[in-house]
Backbone and ligand atoms as CSV (ligand in chain L), in Angstrom:
chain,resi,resn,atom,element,x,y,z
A,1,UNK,N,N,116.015,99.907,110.079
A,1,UNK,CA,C,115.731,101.349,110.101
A,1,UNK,C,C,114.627,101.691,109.100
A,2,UNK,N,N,113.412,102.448,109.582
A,2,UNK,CA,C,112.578,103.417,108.916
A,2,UNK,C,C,112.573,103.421,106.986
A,3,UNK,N,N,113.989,104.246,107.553
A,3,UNK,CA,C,114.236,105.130,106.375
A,3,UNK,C,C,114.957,104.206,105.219
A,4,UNK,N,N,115.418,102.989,105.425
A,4,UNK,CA,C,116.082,102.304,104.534
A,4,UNK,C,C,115.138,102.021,103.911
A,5,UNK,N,N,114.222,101.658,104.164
A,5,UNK,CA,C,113.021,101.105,103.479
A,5,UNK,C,C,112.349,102.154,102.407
A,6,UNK,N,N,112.337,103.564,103.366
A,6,UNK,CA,C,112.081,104.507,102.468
A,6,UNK,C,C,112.708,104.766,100.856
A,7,UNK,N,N,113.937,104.600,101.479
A,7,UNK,CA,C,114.928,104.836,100.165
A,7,UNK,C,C,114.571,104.219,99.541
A,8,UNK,N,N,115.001,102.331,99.565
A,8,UNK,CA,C,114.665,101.704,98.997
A,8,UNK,C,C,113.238,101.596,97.902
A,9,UNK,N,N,112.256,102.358,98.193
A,9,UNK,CA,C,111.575,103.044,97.392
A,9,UNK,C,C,111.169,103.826,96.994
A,10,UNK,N,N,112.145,104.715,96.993
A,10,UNK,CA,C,112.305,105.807,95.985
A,10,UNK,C,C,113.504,105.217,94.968
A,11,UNK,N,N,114.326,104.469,95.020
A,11,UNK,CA,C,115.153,103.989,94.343
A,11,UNK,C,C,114.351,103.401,93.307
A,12,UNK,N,N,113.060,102.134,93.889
A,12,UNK,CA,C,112.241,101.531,92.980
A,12,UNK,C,C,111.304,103.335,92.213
A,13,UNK,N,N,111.209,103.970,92.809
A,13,UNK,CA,C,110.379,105.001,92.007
A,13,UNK,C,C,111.321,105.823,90.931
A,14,UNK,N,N,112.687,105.736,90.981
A,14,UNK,CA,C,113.589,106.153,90.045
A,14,UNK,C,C,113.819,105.032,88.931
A,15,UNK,N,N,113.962,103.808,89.604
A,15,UNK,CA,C,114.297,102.719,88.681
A,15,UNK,C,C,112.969,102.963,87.542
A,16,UNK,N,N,111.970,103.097,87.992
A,16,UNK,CA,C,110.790,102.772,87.140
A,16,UNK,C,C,110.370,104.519,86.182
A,17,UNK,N,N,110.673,105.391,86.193
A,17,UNK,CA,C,111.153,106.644,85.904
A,17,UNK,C,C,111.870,106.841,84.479
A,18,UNK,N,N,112.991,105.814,85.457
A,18,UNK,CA,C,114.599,105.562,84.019
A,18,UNK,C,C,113.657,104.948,82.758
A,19,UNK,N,N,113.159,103.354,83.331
A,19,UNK,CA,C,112.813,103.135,82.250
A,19,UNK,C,C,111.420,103.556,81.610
A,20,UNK,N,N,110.771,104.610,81.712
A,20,UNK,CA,C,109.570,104.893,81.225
A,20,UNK,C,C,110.387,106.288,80.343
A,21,UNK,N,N,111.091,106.967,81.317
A,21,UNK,CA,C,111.840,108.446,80.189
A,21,UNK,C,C,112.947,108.014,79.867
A,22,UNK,N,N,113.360,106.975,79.848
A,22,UNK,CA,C,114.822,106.201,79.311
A,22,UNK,C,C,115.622,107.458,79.661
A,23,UNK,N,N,116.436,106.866,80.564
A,23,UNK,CA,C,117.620,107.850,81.306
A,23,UNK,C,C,118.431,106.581,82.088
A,24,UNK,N,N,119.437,106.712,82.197
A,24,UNK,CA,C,120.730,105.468,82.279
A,24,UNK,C,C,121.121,105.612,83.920
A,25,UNK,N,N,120.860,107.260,83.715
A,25,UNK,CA,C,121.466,107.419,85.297
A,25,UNK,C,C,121.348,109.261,85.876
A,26,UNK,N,N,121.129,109.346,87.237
A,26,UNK,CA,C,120.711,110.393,87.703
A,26,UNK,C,C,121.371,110.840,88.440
A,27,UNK,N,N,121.971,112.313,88.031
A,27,UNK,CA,C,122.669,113.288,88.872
A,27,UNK,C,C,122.727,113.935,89.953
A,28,UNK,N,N,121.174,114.168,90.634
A,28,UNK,CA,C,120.706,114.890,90.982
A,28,UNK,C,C,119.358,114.378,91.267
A,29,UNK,N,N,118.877,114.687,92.625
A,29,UNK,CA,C,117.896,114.396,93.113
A,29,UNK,C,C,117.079,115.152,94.335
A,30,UNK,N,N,115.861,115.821,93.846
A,30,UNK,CA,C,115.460,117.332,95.088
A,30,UNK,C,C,114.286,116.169,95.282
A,31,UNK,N,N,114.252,115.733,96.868
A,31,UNK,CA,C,112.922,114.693,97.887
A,31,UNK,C,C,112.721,116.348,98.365
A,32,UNK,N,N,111.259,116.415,98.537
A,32,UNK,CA,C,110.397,117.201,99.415
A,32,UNK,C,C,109.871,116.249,100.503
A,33,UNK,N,N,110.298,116.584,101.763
A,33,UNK,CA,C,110.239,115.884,102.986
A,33,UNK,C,C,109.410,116.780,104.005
A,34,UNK,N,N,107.893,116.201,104.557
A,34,UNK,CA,C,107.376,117.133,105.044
A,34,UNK,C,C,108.026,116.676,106.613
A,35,UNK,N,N,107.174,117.609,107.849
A,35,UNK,CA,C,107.981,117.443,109.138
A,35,UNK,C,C,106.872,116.279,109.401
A,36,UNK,N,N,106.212,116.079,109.041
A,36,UNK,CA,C,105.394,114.945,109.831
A,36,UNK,C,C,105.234,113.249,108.797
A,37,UNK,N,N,106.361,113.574,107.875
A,37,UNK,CA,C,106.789,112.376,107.159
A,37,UNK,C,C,107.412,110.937,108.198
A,38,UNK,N,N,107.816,111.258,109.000
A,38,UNK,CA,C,108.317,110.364,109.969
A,38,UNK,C,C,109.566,109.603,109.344
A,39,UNK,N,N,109.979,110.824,108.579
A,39,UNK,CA,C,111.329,110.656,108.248
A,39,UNK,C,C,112.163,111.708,108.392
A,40,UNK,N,N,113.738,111.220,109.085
A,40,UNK,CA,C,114.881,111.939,109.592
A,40,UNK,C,C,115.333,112.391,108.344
A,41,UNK,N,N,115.676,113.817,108.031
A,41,UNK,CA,C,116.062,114.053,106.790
A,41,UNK,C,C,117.825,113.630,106.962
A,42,UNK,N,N,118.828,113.874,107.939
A,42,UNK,CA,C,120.077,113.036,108.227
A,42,UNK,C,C,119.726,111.891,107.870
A,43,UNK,N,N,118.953,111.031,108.486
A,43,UNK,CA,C,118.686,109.431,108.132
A,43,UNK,C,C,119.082,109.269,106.849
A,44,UNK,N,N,117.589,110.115,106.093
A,44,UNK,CA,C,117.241,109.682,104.222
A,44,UNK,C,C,118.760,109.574,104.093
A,45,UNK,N,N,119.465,110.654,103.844
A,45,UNK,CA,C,120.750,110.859,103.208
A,45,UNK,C,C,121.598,109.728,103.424
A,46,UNK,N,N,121.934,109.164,105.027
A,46,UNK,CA,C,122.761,107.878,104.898
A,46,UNK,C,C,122.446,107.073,104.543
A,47,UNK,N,N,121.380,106.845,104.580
A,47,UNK,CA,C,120.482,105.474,104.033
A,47,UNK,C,C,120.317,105.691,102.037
A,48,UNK,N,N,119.969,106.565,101.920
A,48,UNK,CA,C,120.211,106.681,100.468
A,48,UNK,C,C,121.509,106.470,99.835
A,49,UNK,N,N,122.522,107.019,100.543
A,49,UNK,CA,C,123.560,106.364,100.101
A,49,UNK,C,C,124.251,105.127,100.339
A,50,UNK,N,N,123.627,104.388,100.960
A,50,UNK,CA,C,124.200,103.205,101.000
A,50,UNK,C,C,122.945,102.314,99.936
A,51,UNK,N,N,122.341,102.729,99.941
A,51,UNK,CA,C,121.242,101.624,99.073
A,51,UNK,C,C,121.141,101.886,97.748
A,52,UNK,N,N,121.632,103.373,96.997
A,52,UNK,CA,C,121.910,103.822,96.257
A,52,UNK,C,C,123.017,102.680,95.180
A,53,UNK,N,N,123.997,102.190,96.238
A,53,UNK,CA,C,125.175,102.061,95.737
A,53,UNK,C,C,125.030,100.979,94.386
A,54,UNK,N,N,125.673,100.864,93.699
A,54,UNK,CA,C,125.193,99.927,92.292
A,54,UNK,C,C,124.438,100.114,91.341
A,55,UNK,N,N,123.408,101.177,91.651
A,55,UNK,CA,C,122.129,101.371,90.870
A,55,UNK,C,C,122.513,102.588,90.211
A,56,UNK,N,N,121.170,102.633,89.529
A,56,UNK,CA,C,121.569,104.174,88.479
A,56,UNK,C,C,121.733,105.473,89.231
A,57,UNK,N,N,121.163,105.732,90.687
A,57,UNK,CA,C,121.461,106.807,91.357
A,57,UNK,C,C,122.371,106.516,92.183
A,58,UNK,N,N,123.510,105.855,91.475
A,58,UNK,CA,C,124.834,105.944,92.861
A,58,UNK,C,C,125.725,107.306,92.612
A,59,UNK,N,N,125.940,107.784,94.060
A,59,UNK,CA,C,126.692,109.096,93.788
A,59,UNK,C,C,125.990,110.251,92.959
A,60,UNK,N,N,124.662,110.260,93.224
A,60,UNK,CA,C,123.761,111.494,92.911
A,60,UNK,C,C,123.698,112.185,93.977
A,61,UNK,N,N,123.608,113.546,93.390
A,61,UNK,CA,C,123.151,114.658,94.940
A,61,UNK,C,C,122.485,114.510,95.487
A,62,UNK,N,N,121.769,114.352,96.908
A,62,UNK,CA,C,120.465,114.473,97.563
A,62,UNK,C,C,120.437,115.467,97.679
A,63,UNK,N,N,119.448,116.205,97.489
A,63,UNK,CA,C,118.972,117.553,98.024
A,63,UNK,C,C,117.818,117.244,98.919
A,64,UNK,N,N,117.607,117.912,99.834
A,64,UNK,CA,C,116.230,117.605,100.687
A,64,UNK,C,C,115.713,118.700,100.667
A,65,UNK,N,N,114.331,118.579,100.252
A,65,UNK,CA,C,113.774,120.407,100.333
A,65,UNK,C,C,112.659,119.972,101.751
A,66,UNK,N,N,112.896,120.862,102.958
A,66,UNK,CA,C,112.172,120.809,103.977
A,66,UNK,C,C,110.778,121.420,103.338
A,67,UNK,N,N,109.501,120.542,103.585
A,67,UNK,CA,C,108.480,121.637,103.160
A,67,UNK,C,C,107.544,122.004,104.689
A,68,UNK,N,N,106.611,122.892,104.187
A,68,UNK,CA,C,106.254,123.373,105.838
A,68,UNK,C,C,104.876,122.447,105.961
A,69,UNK,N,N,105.035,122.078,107.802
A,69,UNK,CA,C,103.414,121.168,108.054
A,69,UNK,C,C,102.338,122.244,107.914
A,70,UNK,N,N,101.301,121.945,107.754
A,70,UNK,CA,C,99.864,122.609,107.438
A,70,UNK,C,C,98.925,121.937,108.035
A,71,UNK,N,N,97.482,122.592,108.304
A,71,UNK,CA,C,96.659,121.716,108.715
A,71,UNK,C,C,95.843,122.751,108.291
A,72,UNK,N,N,94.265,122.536,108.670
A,72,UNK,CA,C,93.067,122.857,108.687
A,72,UNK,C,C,92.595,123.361,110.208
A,73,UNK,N,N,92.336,124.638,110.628
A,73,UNK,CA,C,91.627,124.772,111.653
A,73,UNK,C,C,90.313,124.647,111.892
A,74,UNK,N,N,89.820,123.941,112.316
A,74,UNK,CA,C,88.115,123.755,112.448
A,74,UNK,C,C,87.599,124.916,113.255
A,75,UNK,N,N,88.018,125.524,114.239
A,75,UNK,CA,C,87.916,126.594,115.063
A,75,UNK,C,C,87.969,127.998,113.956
A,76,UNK,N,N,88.997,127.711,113.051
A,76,UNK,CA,C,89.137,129.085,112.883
A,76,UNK,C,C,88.300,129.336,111.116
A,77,UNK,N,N,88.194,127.747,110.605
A,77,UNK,CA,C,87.940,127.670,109.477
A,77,UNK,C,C,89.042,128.128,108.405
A,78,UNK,N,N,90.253,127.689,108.575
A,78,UNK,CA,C,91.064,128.404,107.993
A,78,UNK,C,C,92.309,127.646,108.173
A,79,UNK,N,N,93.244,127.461,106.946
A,79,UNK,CA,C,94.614,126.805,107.054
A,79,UNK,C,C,95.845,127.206,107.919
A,80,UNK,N,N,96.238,126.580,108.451
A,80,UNK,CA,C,97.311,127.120,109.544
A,80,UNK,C,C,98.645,126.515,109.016
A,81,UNK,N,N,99.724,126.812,109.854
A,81,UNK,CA,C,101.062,126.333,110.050
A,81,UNK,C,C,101.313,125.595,111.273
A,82,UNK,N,N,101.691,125.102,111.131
A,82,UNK,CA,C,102.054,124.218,112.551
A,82,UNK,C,C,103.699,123.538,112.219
A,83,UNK,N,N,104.131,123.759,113.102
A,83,UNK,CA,C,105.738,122.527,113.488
A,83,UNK,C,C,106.131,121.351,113.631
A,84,UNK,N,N,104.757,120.905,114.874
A,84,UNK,CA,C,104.469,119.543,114.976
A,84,UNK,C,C,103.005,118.776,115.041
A,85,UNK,N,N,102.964,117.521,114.370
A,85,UNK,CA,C,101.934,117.123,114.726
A,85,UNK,C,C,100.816,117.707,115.558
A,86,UNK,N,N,101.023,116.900,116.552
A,86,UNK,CA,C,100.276,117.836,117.621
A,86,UNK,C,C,100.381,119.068,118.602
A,87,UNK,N,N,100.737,119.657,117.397
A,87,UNK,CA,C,100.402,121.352,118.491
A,87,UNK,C,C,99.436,121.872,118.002
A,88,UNK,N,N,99.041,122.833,118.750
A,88,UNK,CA,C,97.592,123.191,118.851
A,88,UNK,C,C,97.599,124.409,117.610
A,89,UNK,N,N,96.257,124.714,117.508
A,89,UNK,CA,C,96.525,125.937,116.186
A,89,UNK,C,C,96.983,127.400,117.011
A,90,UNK,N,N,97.894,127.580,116.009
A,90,UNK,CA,C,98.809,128.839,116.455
A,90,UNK,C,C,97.928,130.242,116.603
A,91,UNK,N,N,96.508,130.170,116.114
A,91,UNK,CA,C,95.907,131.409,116.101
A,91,UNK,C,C,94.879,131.093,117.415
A,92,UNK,N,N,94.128,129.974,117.536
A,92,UNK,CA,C,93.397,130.027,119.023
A,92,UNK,C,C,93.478,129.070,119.763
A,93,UNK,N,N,94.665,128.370,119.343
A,93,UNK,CA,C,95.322,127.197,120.248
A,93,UNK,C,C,94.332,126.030,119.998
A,94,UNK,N,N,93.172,126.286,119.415
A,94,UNK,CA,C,92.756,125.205,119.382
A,94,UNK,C,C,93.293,123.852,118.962
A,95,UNK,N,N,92.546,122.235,119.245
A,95,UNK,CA,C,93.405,121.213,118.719
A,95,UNK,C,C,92.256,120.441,117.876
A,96,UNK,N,N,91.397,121.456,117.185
A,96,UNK,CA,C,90.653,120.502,116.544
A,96,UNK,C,C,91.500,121.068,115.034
A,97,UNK,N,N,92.646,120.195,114.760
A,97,UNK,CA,C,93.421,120.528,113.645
A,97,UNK,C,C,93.021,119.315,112.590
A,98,UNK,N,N,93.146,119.376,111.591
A,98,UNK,CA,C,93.177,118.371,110.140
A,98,UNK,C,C,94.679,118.853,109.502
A,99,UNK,N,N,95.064,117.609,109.654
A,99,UNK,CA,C,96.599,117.710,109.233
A,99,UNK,C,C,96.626,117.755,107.723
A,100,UNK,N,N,96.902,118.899,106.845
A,100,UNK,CA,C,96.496,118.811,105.398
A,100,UNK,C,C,97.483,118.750,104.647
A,101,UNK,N,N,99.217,119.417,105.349
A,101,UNK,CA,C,100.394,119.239,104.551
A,101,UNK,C,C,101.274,119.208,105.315
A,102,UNK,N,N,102.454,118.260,104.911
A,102,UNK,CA,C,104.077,118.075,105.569
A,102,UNK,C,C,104.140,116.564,105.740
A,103,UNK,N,N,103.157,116.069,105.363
A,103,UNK,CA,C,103.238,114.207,105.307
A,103,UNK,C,C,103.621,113.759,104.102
A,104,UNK,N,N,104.384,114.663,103.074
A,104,UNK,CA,C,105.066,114.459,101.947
A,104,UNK,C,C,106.324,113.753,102.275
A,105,UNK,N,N,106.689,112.857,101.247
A,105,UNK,CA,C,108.086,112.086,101.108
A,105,UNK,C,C,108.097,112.032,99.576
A,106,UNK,N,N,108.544,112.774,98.710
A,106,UNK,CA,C,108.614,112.472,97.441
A,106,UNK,C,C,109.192,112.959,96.512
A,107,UNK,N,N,109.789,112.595,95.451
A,107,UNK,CA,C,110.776,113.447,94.886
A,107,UNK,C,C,109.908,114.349,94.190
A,108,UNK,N,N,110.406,115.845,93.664
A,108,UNK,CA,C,110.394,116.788,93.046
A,108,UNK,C,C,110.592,116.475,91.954
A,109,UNK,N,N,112.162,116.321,91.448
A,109,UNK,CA,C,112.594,116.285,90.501
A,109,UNK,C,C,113.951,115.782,90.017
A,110,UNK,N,N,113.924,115.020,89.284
A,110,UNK,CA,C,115.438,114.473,89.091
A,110,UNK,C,C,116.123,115.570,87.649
A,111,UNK,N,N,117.392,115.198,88.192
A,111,UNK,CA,C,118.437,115.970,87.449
A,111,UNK,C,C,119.475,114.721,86.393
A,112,UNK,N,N,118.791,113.945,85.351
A,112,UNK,CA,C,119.360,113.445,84.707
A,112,UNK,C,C,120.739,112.767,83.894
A,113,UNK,N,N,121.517,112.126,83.613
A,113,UNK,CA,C,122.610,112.770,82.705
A,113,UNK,C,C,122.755,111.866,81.790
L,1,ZN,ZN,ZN,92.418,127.995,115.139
């Protein structure tokens, strides 16, 4: 699966975290997950907790903060919203889009203890 892999490094991006701000173990954990991350935010969560297990983030909160996709309209010269990948821009349908945000996978912020 995808997303095991994912975890699996964010686990290495916590492991390496701990020991740079020396912290033993983490409570709490907010991932900003964009829609065009090509990650299941259900997935992250099972998969985080099973790969979690043993390490310093076992039995930490996941929080997932959905963030919104964005792009660039070339038509309109101007940043849009979009849902998916490829839909067209919501103001003149055009599809000459530049995908500029929601391909985020990354934590925010950890909650320490
Ligand atoms: Zn447009």
């Amino acid at each position: 699966m995808h997303e095991m892999s994912l975890c699996e490094n964010l686990i290495a991006v916590i492991e390496a975290e701990a020991a740079r701000q020396n912290f033993g173990r983490v409570s709490k954990i907010w991932l900003e997950v964009g829609p065009f991350s090509g990650a299941e935010p259900e997935a992250l969560r099972f998969c985080f907790d099973a790969v979690s297990r043993g390490t310093l983030a076992e039995q930490a909160d996941f929080e997932i903060i959905g963030t919104p996709g964005t792009a660039y309209c070339m038509a309109c010269a101007e940043s849009v919203e979009i849902g998916e990948r490829y839909d067209p821009c919501p103001r003149c349908g055009s599809h000459m889009l530049q995908i500029t945000g929601g391909t985020e996978l990354r934590i925010r912020e950890l909650e320490v203890a």
